[in-house]
N, C-alpha and C positions, 0 to 999 in steps of 0.2 A: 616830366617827373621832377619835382623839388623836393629838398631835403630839409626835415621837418627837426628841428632843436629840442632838448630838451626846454629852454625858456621858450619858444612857442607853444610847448602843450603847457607850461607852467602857464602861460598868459592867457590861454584858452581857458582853462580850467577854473583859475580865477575868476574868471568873466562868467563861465556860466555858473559858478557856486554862488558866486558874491561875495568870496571868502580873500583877504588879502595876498599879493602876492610872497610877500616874505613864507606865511604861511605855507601856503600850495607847495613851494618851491622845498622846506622842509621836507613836508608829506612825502612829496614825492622823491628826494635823496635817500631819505630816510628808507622808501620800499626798495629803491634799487637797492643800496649798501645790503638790506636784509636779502636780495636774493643772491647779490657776490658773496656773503656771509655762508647762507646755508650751501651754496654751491662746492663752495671754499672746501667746506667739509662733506663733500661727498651725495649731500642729498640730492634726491628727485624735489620738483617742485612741479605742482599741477593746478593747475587755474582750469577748472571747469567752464569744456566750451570754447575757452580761448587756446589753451596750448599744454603742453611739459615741455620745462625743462631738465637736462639730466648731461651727466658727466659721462663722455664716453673716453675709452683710451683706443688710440690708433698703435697701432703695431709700428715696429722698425721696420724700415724696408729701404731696397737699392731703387735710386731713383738716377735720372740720366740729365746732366745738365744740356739742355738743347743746343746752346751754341758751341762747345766746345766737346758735348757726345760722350765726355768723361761721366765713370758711373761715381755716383755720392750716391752717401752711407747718409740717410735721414732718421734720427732717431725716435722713440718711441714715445708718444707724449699725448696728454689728455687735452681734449678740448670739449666745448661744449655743444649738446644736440638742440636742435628746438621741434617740436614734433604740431604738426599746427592741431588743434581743436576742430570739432564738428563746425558749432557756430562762426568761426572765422573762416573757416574751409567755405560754408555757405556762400558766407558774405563776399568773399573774395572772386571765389572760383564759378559759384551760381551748380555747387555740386547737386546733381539731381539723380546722380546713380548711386549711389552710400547709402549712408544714413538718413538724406533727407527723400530717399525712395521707398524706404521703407516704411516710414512714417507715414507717407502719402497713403500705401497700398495699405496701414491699419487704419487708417482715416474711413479710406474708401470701405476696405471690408465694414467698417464699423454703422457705416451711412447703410450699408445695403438691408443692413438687420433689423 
């Protein structure tokens, strides 16, 4: 596994648009900034197929530090969820019990008719 850069997908992207990199490199700030932006303020974001994201809050709760077995007080605070997409789920995982089995089976019904 390697870990893939921001300036690697800028360099990639460039390459396959044709488009400069100064440019790409914008584009692309510019959408991240816009989803810290809406996130900032509370919204869901949904990219069709690929994912949500969305603003969860965790509870306070007593947690136990392992080396020393003392309970800590961990306070309550938001972080963010990612929920993957149908088509990434595919891609990824090769999911054939979900969504893309029921698609098969109106495929199939559909051929029989």
């Amino acid at each position: 596994m390697k870990t893939v850069t921001k300036k690697d997908l800028v360099d990639r992207i460039a390459e396959r648009t044709g488009n400069k990199r100064v440019v790409v490199k914008k584009i692309v700030q510019q959408f991240l900034d816009e989803i810290v932006a809406e996130l900032g303020e509370g919204n869901r974001l949904e990219f069709r197929d690929f994912g949500v994201f969305e603003i969860r809050s965790r509870a306070a709760r007593l947690a136990q530090n392992p080396k020393t077995m003392e309970k800590v007080y961990v306070p309550s605070k938001r972080t963010v969820k990612f929920k993957i997409g149908r088509l990434m789920k595919q891609r990824l995982f090769g999911d054939t019990n979900g969504a893309t089995g029921a698609i098969e089976r109106k495929q199939a019904a559909s051929a029989e008719q």
